[in-house]
N, C-alpha and C positions, 0 to 999 in steps of 0.2 A: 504494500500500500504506500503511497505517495504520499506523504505531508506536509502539505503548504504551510507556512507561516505569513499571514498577511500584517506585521506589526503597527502599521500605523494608519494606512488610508487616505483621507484628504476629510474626512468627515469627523470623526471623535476628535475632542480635547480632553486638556486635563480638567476641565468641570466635569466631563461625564466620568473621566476614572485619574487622579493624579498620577498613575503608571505610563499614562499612554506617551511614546517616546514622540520627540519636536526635535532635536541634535544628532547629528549625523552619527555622534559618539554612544547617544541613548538606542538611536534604531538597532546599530550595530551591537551591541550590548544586549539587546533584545531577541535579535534575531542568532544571536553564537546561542545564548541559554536555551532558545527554541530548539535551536537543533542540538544542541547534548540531551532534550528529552526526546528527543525524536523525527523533528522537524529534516527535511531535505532538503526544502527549495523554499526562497524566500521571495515574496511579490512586493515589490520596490515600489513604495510611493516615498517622496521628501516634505519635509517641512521646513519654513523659515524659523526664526528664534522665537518668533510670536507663535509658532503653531499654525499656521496659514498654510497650504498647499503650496509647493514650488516647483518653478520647473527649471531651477538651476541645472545646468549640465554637471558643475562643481560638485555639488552636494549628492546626485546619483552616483557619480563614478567613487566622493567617500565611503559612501555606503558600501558599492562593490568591493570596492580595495579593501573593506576594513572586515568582510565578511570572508572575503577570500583568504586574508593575511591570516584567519582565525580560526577557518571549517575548513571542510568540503563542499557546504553547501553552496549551492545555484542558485544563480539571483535572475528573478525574471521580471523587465521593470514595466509598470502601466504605460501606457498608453492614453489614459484614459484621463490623469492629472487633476485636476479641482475643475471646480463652477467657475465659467467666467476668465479660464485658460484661452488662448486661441488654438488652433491646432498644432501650428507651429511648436511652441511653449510644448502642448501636450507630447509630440516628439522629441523632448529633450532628452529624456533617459535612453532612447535607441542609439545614440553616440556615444553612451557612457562607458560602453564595453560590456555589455553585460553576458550574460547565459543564453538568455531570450529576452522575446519580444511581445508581448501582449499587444492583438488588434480588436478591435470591435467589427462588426458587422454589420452595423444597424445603428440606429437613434431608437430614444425610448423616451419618455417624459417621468424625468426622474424627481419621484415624488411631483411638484410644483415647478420643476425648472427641467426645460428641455435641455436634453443630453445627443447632440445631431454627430453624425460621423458619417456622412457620406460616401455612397463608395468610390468617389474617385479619393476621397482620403482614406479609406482601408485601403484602397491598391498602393495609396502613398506610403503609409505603414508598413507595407507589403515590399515592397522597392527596396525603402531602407534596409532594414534588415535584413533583405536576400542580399543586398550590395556586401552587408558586414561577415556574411556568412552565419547570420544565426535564424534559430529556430523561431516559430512564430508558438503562441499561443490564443486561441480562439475566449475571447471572454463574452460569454453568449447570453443575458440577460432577460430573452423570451425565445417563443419556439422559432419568428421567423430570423432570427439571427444566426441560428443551428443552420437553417435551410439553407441560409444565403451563404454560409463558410463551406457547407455540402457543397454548395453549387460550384464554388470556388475552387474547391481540387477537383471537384470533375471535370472542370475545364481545365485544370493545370497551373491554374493563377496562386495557387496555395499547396506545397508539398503533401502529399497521400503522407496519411498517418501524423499529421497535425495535431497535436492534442487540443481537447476544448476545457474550459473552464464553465461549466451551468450554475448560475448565478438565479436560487430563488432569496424571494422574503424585500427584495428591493419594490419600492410606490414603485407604480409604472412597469414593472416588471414581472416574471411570472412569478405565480402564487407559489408557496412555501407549502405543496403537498406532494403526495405521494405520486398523484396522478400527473400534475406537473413534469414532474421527475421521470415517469417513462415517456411517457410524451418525447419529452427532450431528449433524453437518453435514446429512445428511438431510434431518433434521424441522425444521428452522430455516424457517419459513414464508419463502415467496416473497416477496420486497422486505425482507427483514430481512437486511442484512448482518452478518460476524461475524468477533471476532477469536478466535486460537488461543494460550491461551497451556497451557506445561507445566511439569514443576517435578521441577529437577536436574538429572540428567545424560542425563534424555531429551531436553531442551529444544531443542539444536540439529535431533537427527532429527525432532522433532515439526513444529517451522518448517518444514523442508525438505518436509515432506508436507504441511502448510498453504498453501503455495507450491507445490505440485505439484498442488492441487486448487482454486485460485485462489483462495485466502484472500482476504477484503477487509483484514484487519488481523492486524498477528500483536504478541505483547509480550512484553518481556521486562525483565529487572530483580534486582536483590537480595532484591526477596521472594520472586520463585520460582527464582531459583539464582544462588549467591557467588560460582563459580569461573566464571575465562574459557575454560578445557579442563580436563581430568581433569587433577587434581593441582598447578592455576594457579588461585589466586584473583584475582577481577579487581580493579584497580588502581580502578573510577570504574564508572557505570552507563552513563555512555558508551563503554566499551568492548563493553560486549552490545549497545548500541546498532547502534555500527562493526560492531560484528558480524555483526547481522541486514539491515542495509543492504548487505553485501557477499554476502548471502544473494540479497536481494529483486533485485542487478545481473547475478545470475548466468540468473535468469530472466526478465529483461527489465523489471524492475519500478523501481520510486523511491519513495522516501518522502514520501508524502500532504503538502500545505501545509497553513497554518492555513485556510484556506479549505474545503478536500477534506475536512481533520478535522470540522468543521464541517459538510458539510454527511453526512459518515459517521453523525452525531448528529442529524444534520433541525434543525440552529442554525440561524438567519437570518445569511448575514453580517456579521463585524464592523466 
């Protein structure tokens, strides 16, 4: 099993949990703990000092550097950046060097504020990162974003066996059930594995049914939920980590190596 770390987001602050990391030094510190419990891959969002979403090129490549100087783990950075990003801005991290590359699909109307990605900016997305030689990752939000990344390597515009990222429990986006979930899972072309992640206090039941349907990867983190249970905020991003690891033992599963991670992304060995 595959375990994302998503530590920071563009959405939580430290009102909603004082843990949630804003310094390149706190993410990185976040994200090394994650992965000694388990954690593989880590999904790259930055923040200014204020806690504000950034699309420093600087502040992505610390994060890499400071992940790599300290694991194994793989860093795969959004695409997708804060509210009120341009797109531009939102392609910062794809020059930062990273692992992969996170594209969207699709626009969604996230919560109250529309979330547009057109597809000549996923083929932009798309460009970049083939130019770098790295791997893309599908971050798919509802069903027609599945279809539209389908559609994309059947035509060849996106490498066979792309991993997708299915994203319930977001306003605007698909609903946090079970039924959801195959839905989406569904259309996920054959040889493209996929992680599960949800956001709040769906997250644990969403895992469990990601695991009950033999997810390749599932994720979890402070950008899609603060607390460790209802009415406990967690202490570290390693504690959702512990968490979902004690998920993956109850169905016979373990958390993927850098290797497994690696090869989840079609990386060459490192």
């Amino acid at each position: 099993m595959v375990v994302t770390v998503a530590p920071t987001g563009s959405e939580p602050t430290k009102k909603d949990n004082p843990n949630v990391p804003y310094t390149v030094e706190e993410i990185v510190a976040e994200a090394v703990r994650a992965g000694s419990a388990g954690a593989g891959v880590v999904h790259v969002h930055v923040r200014d000092v204020d806690g504000r979403p950034s699309a420093e090129r600087g502040l992505f490549e610390g994060v890499i550097a400071g992940v790599h100087g300290a694991s194994e783990m793989l860093c795969c950075v959004s695409t997708g950046g804060g509210s009120g990003m341009t797109f531009e801005e939102r392609l910062a991290g794809a020059y930062a060097d990273p692992d992969a590359v996170g594209v969207e699909t699709g626009s969604l109307n996230f919560g109250a504020v529309p979330f547009v990605t057109s597809g000549a900016e996923t083929a932009r997305v798309i460009e970049v990162a083939r130019g770098f030689g790295k791997p893309l990752e599908v971050e798919a939000f509802e069903l027609g974003h599945v279809v539209a990344a389908a559609e994309l390597i059947a035509r060849g515009e996106l490498p066979t066996s792309t991993p997708f990222n299915l994203v319930f429990g977001v306003v605007g986006g698909a609903p946090p059930t079970t039924a959801a979930l195959s839905a989406m899972a569904a259309h996920v072309p054959a040889g493209s594995p996929f992680t599960v992640t949800a956001v709040g206090r769906h997250q644990t039941r969403m895992l469990m049914a990601a695991l009950s349907l033999g997810a390749p990867g599932i994720r979890v983190g402070f950008e899609d939920d603060v607390d460790l249970r209802r009415g406990v905020l967690a202490g570290s991003n390693a504690e959702r980590v512990e968490q979902a690891v004690v998920l993956c033992e109850l169905v016979g599963r373990r958390p993927a190596g850098p290797q497994e991670c690696r090869a989840y992304f079609g990386v060459a060995a490192g």
